[in-house]
N, C-alpha and C positions, 0 to 999 in steps of 0.2 A: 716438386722437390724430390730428390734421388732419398734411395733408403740412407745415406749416407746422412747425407743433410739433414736426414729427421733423427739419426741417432746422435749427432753433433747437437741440437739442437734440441733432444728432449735432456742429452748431456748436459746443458748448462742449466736446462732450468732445475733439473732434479739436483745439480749439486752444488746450484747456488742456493735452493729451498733449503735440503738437508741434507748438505756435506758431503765433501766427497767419501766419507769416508764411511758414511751410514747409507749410498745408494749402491746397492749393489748390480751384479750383472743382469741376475735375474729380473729387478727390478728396470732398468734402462731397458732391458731388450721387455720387456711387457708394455711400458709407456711409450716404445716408439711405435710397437704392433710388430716383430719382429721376433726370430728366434733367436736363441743365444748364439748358435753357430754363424750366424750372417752377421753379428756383432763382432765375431773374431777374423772374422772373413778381411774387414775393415781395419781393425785395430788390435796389438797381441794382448790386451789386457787392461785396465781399465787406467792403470797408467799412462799407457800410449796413448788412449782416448785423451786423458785428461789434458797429456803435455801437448797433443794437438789443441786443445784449446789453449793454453798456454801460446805457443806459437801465433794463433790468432791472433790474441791479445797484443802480443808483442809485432806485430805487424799493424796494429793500430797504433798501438803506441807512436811506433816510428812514424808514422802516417803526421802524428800531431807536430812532431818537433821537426818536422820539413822546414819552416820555416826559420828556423836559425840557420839553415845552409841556402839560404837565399842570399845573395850580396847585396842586390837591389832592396833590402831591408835592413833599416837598423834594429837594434835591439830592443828597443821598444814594441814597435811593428810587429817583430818577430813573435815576442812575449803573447801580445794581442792576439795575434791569430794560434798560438799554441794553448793560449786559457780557452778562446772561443772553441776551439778541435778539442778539445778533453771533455769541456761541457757539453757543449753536441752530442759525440759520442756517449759520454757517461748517460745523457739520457737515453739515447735510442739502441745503445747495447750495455743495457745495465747490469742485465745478467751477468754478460759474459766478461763485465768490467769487477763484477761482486764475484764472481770466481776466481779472477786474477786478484784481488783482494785478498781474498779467505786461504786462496795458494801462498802466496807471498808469507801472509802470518804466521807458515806451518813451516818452520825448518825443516823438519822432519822430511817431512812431502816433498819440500826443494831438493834436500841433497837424495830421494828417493827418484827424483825426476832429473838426478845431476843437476840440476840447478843451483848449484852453490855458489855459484859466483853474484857476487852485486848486482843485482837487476837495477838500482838506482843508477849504476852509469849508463845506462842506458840513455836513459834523459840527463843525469847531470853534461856527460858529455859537447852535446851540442851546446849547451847552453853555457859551460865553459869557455867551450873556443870562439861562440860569438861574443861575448865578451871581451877572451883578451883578443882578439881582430881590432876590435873597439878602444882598447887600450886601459880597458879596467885592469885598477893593482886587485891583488888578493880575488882575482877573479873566481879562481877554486871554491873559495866559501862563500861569495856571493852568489854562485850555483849552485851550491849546498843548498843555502838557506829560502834558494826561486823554489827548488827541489821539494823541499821542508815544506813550504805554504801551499805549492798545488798537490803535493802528497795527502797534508794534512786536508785539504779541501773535499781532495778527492774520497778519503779514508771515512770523513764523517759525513759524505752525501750517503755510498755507500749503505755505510749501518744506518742511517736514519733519513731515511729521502724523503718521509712525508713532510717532519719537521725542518730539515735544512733547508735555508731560502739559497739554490745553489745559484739562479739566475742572477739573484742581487749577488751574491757576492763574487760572481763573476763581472758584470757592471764594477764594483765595487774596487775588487784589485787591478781590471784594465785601467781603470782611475787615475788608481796611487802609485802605480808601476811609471806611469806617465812625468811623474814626480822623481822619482826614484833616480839616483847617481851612485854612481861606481866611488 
């Protein structure tokens, strides 16, 4: 691993532990083995750090909803492989999916990081326009509300991953979605 990759990396765990807002510089550059100066070298300030992970995030994210811009899929299909790709991910980068969490919750922090704009279109999007392709009416809020349940999925594995059964209800919604009409 590059010192980079170890400062990215002791990055998420320190401020998905305790916050971005209570891990400071000195802290991160002691937990990577690193001086403060080779932490700036990288990144102007722990913002920048942060919205780099951020950006991660958000290139997984997009990673997951591939599947609705597959034509050879309907929407169904689509659904299926973008519940399975968030689950996957949410376990094997938890951390760095409970940062994109913890960020999201903090207005503040957003428009600190110009993030103000709707991160939900991000995924509602896709999942809009394979619909109306599909020819779903009121398509718009039936992506809301696909939006709404893997959100909310996502939100309470999250904060409580020993108790959430997230595998079952991942099984559970590829199901009912199976079910499910415009």
């Amino acid at each position: 691993m590059t010192r980079k990759e170890i400062i990215v990396q002791k990055a998420i765990e320190l401020f998905a532990r305790d916050g971005f807002e209570a891990t400071s510089i000195q802290k991160l550059a002691e937990a990577s083995g690193v001086a403060q100066g080779l932490l700036y070298r990288h990144f102007k300030n722990k913002h920048d750090l942060l919205l780099h992970l951020v950006r991660m995030g958000v290139t997984q994210i997009a990673a997951t909803l591939q599947p609705y811009h597959n034509p050879d899929l309907n929407f169904h299909e689509a659904f299926k492989e973008h519940v399975q790709r968030c689950c996957q991910l949410m376990q094997f980068e938890f951390l760095l999916w409970k940062v994109l969490h913890m960020t999201r919750q903090n207005a503040t922090l957003m428009n600190t990081l110009s993030l103000s704009g709707d991160p939900a279109q991000l995924i509602v999007k896709p999942i809009r326009d394979k619909l109306r392709r599909e020819g779903c009416k009121n398509a718009d809020m039936h992506a809301w509300m696909i939006f709404s349940l893997i959100d909310g999925v996502t939100g309470l594995y999250l904060v409580h991953p020993d108790q959430y059964p997230l595998r079952k209800m991942e099984k559970f919604i590829i199901e009912k979605i199976s079910e499910y009409a415009c």
